[in-house]
C-alpha positions as CSV (number, residue, x, y, z in Angstrom):
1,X,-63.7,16.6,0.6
2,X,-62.3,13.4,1.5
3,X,-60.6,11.0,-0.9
4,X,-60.2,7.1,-0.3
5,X,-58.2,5.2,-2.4
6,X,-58.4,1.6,-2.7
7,X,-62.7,2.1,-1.6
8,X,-63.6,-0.9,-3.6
9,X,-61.1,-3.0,-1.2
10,X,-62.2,-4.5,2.4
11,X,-61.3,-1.5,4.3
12,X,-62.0,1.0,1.4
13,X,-65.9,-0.1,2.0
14,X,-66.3,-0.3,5.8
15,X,-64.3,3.3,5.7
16,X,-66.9,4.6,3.4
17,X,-69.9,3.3,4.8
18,X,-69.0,4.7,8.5
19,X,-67.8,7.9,7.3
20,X,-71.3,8.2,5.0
21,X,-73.1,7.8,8.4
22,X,-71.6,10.9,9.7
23,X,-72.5,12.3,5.8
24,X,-68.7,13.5,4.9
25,X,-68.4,14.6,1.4
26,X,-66.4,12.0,0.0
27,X,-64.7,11.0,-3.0
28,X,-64.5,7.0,-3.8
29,X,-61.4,5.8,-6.7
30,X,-61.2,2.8,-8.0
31,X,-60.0,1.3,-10.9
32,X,-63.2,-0.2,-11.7
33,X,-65.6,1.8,-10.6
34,X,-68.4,-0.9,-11.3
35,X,-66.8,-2.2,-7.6
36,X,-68.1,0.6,-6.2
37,X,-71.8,0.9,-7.5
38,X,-73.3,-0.7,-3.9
39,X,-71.7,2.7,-2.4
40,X,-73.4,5.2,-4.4
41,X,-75.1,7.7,-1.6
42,X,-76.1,11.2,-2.0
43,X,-72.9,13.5,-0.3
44,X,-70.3,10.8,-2.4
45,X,-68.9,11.0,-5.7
46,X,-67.5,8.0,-7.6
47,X,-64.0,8.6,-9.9
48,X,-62.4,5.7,-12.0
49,X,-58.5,6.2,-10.6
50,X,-55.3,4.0,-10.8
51,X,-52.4,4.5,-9.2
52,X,-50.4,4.0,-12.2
53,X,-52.0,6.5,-14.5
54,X,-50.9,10.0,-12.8
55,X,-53.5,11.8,-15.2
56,X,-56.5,10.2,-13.4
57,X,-54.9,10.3,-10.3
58,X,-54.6,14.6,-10.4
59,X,-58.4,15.0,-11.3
60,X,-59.4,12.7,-8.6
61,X,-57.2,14.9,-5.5
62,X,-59.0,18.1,-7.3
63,X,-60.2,20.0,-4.4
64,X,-59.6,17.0,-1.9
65,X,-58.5,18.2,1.8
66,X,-58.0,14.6,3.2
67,X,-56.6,11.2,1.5
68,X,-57.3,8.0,2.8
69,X,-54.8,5.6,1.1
70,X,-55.6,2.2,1.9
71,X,-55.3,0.1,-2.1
72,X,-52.6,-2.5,-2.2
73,X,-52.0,-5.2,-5.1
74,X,-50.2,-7.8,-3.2
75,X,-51.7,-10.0,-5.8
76,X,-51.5,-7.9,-8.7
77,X,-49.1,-9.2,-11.9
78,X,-48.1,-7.3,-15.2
79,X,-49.4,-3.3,-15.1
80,X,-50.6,-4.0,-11.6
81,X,-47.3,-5.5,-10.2
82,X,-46.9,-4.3,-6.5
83,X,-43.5,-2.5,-7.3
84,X,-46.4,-0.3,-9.9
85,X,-48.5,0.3,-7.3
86,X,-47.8,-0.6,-3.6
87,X,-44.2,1.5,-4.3
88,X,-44.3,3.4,-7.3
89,X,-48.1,4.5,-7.6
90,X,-48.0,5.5,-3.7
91,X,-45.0,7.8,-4.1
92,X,-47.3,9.4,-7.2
93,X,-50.0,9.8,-5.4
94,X,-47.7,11.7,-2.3
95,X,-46.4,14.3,-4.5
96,X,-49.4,14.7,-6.3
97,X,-51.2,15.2,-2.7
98,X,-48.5,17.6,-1.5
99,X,-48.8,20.0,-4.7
100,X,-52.9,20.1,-5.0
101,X,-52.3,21.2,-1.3
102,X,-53.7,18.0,0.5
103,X,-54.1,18.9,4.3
104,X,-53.9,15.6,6.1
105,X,-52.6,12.0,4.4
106,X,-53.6,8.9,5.9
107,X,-51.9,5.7,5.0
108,X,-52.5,2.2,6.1
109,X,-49.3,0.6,6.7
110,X,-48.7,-3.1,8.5
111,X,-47.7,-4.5,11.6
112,X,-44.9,-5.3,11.9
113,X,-43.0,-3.2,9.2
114,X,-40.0,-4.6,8.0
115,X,-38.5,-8.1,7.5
116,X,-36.2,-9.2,5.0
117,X,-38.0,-12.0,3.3
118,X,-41.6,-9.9,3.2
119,X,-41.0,-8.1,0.2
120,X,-44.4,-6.6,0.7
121,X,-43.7,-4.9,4.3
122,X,-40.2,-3.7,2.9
123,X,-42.4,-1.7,0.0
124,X,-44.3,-0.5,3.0
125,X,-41.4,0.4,4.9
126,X,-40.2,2.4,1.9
127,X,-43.7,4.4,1.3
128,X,-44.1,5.5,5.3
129,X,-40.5,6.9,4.9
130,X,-41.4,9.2,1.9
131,X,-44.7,10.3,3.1
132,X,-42.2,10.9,6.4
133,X,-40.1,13.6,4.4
134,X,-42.6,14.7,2.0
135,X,-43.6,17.9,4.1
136,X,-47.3,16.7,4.0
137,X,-49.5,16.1,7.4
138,X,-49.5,12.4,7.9
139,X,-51.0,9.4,10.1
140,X,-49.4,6.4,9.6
141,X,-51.5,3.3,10.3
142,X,-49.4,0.2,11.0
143,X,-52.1,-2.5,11.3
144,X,-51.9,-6.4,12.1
145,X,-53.5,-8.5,9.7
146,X,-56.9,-8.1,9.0
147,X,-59.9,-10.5,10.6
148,X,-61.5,-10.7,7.4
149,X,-58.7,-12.1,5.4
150,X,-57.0,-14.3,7.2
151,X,-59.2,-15.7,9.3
152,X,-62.5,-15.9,7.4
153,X,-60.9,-15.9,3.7
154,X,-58.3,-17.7,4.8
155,X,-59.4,-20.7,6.5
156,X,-63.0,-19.8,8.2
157,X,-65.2,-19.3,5.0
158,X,-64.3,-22.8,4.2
159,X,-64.7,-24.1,7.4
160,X,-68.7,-23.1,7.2
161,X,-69.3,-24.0,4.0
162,X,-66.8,-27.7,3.6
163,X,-65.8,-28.1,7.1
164,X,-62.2,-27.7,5.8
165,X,-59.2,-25.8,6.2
166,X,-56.1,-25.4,4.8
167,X,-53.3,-23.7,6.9
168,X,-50.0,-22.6,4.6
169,X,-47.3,-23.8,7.1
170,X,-47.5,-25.2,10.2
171,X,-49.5,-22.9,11.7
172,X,-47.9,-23.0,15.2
173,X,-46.8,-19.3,16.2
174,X,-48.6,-16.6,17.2
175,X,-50.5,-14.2,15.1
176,X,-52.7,-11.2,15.7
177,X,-55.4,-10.3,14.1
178,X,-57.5,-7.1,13.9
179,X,-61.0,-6.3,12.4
180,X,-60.8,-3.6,9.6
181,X,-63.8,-2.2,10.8
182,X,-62.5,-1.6,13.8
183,X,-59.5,0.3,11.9
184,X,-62.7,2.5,10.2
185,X,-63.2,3.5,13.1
186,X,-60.1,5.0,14.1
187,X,-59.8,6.5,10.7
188,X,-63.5,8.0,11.9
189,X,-61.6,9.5,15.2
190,X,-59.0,11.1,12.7
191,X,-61.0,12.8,10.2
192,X,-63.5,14.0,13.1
193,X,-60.4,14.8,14.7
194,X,-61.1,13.6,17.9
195,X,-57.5,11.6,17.5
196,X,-54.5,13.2,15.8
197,X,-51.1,11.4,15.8
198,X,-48.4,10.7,13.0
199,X,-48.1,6.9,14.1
200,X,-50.7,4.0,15.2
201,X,-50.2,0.8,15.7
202,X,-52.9,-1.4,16.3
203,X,-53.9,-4.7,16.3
204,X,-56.3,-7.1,18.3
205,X,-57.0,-8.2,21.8
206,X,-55.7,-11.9,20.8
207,X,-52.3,-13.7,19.8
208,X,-53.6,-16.9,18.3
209,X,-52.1,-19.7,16.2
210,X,-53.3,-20.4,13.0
211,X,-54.1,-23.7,14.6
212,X,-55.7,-22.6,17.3
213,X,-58.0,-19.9,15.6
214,X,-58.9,-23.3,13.2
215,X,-60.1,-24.9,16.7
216,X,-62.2,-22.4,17.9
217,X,-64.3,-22.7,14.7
218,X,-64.7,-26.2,15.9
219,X,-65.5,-25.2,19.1
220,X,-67.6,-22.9,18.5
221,X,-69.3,-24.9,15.5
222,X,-69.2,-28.0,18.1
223,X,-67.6,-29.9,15.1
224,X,-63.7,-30.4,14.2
225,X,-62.8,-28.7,10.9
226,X,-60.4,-31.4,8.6
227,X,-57.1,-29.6,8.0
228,X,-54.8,-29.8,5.4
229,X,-51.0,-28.1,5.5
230,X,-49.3,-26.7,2.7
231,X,-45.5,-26.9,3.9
232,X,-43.3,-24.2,3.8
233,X,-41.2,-26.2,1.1
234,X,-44.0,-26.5,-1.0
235,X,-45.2,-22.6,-0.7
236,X,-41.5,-21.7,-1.8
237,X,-40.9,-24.2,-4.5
238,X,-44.6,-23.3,-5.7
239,X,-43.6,-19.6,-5.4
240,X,-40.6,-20.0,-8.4
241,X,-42.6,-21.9,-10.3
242,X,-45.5,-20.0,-10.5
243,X,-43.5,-16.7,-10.6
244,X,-43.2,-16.6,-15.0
245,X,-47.2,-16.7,-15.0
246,X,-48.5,-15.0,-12.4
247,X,-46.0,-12.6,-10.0
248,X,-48.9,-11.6,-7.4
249,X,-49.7,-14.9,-6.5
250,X,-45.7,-15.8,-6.3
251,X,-45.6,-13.3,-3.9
252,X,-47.9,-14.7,-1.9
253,X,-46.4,-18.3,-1.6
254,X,-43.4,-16.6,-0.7
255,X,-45.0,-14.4,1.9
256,X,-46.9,-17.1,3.3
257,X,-43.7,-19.0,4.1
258,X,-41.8,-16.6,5.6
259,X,-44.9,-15.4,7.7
260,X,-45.0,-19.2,9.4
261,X,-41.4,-18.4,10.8
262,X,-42.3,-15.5,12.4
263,X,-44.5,-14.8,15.6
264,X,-46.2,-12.3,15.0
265,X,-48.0,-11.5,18.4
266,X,-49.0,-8.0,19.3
267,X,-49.6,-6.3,22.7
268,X,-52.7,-4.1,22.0
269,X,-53.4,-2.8,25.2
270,X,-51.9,0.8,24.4
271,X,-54.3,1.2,21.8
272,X,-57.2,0.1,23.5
273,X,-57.0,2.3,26.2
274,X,-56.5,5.1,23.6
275,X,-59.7,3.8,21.9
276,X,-63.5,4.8,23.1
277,X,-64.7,1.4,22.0
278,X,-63.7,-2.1,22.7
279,X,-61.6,-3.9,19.7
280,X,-63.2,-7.4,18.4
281,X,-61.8,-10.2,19.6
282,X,-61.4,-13.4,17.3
283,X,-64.3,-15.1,19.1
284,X,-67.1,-12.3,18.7
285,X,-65.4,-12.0,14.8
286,X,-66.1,-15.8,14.1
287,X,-69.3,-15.8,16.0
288,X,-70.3,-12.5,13.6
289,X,-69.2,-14.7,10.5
290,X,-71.0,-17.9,12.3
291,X,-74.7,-15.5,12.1
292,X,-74.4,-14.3,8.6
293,X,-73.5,-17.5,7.1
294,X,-77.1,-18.8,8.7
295,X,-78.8,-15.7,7.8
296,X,-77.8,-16.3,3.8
């Protein structure tokens, strides 16, 4: 039995539907589990689980031999707050793992994993170092950011619809970018146990701007997308006053500032060649985006 946690999320689904092809018996938690309906198949059962309630959590790992942890609440405020979850509700879930004998734990980390002003990385840092001394069989996944949010949520879901963009910062240095279905498919490799490793880092083939990935949507749409810029002044001073109301979305202002002083290129060729399939590159991901906008 295999348990993901967090299946309701981007990379909770695509890990579910690819490991449903290969007809695992899986497990699916969510807090709502009303997210989850659209994955209902016959070899998968569906659990309401949060990672602050340790009660639902230790019915859900019941007989579970592998857990896929890959929630977050980066944007979560109040019960939800990430220092609930992302820290505290992680290090539940660990020991929880470890004493209803859990064989192999899976966590999806980020690329790169430490920075001072990222509070959300320092959290992660702090999680791969206790699943590191909690005894348990691990595989760390430290992944760039994911295609689907910052490139199509981001800026490129807009740019189909408005022919708009809005960049927070300047949007000069370099970042990579990976497809989390591509990361499904590792996590295939590692429950079919054709790859076994404590540590992967992975990203895309590409180190692009944020401008730059902007102006390939015009080039490829053969039209220039308007952009707007949210400074990095404006993110932080936005980021203290929203911060009383609403902590998860402080937390992104913040992020998002810091994040435009940092380059944030990766070199993925070590993974690739570890890899039996070619990684997405941002092109093929935006034309992808490009044919399903037209189709709906």
């Amino acid at each position: 039995m295999i348990l993901v946690i967090g299946a309701s999320g981007i990379l909770g689904n695509f890990t579910t539907e690819i490991l449903q092809s290969y007809n695992f018996p899986l497990r699916l938690a969510s807090r709502s589990i009303q997210k989850l309906e659209n994955l209902r198949a016959g070899n998968t059962e569906i659990v309401q689980a949060d990672l602050t309630d340790k009660n639902s959590l230790e019915k859900a790992l019941q007989g579970v031999e592998t857990v896929i942890a890959c929630a977050h609440s980066l944007m979560g405020k109040g019960k939800y707050d990430s220092d609930k979850v992302d820290l505290q509700g992680h290090k539940d879930l660990i020991d929880l793992a470890k004493r209803n004998g859990v064989k192999h734990f899976i966590y999806i980390s980020v690329h790169p994993i430490a920075n001072k002003h990222v509070e959300f990385w320092n959290t992660k840092a702090e999680i791969e170092n206790y699943l590191q001394q909690s005894g348990l069989k691990y595989t760390i996944i430290r992944a760039s950011a994911f295609m689907e949010m910052h490139i199509h949520k981001l800026m490129g879901e807009s740019i189909l619809q408005k022919n708009k963009a809005t960049i927070f910062g300047e949007g000069n240095l370099q970042l990579n970018t990976v497809s989390a279905k591509d990361i499904a498919k590792v996590i295939l490799l590692l429950v079919q146990q054709k790859m076994d490793a404590e540590l992967i880092e992975i990203g895309g083939p590409d180190n692009l701007s944020r401008k730059e990935i902007v102006n390939l949507y015009g080039e490829i749409l053969n039209r220039q997308p308007k952009v707007k810029h949210i400074s990095r002044g404006q993110l932080r001073f936005l980021s203290k006053v929203i911060k009383p109301f609403h902590s998860g979305l402080s937390r992104i202002m913040k992020t998002s500032a810091a994040l435009d002083e940092l380059d944030l290129g990766f070199d993925n060729s070590k993974i690739q060649a570890a890899l039996p399939f070619a990684m997405k590159s941002v092109k093929e991901f935006i034309a992808e985006k490009l044919q399903e906008s037209k189709a709906s």
